[in-house]
C-alpha positions as a printed Julia matrix, in Angstrom:
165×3 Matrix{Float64}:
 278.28  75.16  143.48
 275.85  73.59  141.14
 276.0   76.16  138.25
 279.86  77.02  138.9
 280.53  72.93  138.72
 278.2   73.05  134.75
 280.41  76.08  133.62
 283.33  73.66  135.16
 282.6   70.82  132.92
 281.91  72.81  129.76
 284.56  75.06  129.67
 287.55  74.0   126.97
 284.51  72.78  124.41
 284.32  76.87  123.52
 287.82  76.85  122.58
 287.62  73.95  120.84
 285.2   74.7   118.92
 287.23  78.12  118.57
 290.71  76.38  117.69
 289.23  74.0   115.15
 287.36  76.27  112.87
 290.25  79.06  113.19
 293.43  77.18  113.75
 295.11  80.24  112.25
 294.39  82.37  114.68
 296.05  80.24  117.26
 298.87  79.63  115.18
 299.53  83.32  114.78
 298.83  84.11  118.6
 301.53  81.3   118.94
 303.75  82.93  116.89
 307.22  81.55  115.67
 308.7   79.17  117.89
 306.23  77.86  120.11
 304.49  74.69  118.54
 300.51  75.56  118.84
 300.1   71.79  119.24
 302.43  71.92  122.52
 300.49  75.3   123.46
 297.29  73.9   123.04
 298.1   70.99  125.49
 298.92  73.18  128.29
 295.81  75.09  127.9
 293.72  72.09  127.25
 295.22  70.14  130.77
 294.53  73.33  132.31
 291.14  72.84  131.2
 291.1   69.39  131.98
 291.9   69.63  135.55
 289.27  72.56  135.97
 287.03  70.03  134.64
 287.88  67.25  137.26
 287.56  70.16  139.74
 284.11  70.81  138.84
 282.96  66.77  139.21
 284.57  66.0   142.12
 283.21  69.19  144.13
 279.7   67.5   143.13
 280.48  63.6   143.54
 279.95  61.76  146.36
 282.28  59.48  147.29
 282.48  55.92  148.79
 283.9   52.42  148.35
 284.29  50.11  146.98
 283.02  51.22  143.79
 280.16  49.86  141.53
 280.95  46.7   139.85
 280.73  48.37  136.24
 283.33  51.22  137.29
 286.58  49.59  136.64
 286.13  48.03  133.82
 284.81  51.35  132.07
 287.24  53.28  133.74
 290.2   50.98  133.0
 288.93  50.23  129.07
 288.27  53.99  128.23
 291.33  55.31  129.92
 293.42  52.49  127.41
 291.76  53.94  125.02
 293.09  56.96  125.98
 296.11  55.97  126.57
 296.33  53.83  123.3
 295.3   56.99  121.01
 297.77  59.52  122.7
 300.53  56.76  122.27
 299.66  56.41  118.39
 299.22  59.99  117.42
 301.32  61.64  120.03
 301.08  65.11  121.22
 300.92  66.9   117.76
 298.43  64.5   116.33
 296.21  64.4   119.24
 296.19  68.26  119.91
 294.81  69.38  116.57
 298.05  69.12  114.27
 296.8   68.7   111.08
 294.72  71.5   111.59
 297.9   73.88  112.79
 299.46  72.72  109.33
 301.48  69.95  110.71
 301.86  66.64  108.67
 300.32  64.17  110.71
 300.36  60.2   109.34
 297.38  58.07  108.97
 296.65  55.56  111.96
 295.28  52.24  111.16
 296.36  50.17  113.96
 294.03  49.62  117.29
 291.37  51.19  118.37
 291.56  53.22  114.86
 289.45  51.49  112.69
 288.36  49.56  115.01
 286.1   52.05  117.23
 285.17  55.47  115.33
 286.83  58.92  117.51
 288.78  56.0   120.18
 289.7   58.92  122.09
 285.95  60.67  122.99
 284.89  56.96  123.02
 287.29  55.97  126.31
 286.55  59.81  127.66
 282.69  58.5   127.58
 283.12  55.33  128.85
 285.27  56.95  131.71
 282.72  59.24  132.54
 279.76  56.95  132.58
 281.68  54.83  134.57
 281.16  57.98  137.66
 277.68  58.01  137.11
 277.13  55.82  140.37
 279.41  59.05  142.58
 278.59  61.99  140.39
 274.91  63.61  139.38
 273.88  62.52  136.18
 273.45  66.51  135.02
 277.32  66.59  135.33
 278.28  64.16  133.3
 275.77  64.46  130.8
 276.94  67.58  130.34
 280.62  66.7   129.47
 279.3   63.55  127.39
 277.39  66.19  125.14
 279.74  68.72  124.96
 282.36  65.22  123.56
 279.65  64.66  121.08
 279.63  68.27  119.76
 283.4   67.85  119.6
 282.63  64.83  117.45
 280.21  66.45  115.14
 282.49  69.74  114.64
 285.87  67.52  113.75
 283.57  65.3   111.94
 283.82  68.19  108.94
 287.25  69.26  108.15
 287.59  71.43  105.27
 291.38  71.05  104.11
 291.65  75.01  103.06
 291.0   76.12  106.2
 294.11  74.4   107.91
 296.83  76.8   109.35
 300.33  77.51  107.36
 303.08  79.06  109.76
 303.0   82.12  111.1
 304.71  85.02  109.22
 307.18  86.72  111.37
C-alpha cells in the first residue's frame, strides 16, 4: 500500500503543473461552454479525495487527538475556507490563467500570510503528523511547495483567451 498511498498523495501536482504552464490547452479541451475554472474543480476534488484516500489507508487512528491538532487543523482549514470565500471558484481554480478577469484581494489572510491557501493546506497536514507517517505528508507538503514555486512566476502572455469554436 505504501507506494500506491505516495502516487496517492502526489497525483493532481502533475496536472497542475500541466494546467498552469498550458492553460490553453485546457481551455480548448474545455471547449465553448464549459467554464475550465468549474472543470478544473471537479477534476481537482476528484484528486483531492484520492489524496485523502491515500493518507487515511496509511494513518493510524486514535483519540483524542494530540493537543496541537485542532488548532492547526481548525486555523489552516479557515484559511481555507477564508481564501475560497474571497476569490471564489474562478479565482481559486486558476482563472486568471484561463483568461478570466479575476480582482485583486487585499483583505485577510491576503497580505497578511503569503499563498493563505497552501499555508492552511500545510498547517492541516502537519497537524496529522501524530496519525499519519511522516513520508506521507512530507510528500504532499513538497509537492504544495512546488505548487508555490511554479505560480510564483506567471508570465501574462501565456494566459488562455477563449476557445475558438
Amino acid at each position: 500500500m505504501g507506494l500506491l498511498a505516495c502516487l496517492g498523495v502526489i497525483s493532481p501536482f502533475p496536472l497542475y503543473y500541466i494546467l498552469w504552464n498550458n492553460p490553453q490547452s485546457w481551455v480548448d479541451l474545455c471547449g465553448r461552454g464549459r467554464d475550465p475554472c468549474r472543470v478544473m474543480a471537479l477534476v481537482s476534488h476528484f484528486f483531492k479525495l484520492l489524496q485523502f484516500i491515500s493518507l487515511f489507508s496509511v494513518a493510524t487512528l486514535f483519540w483524542p487527538p494530540t493537543i496541537f491538532f485542532w488548532p492547526l487543523f481548525l486555523f489552516g482549514q479557515f484559511l481555507n475556507f477564508r481564501v475560497y470565500q474571497l476569490l471564489g471558484e474562478p479565482g481559486t481554480y486558476y482563472g486568471v490563467r484561463f483568461g478570466k478577469n479575476i480582482p485583486w484581494v487585499t483583505e485577510f489572510p491576503f497580505g497578511t500570510i503569503k499563498d493563505p491557501q497552501y499555508v492552511g493546506s500545510i498547517m492541516s497536514l502537519l497537524a496529522c503528523i501524530p496519525n499519519v507517517p511522516l513520508v506521507y505528508i512530507m510528500l504532499w507538503v513538497l509537492g504544495y511547495v512546488f505548487m508555490i514555486k511554479v505560480e510564483s512566476h506567471e508570465d501574462p502572455s501565456t494566459r488562455a483567451k477563449p476557445p475558438l469554436s
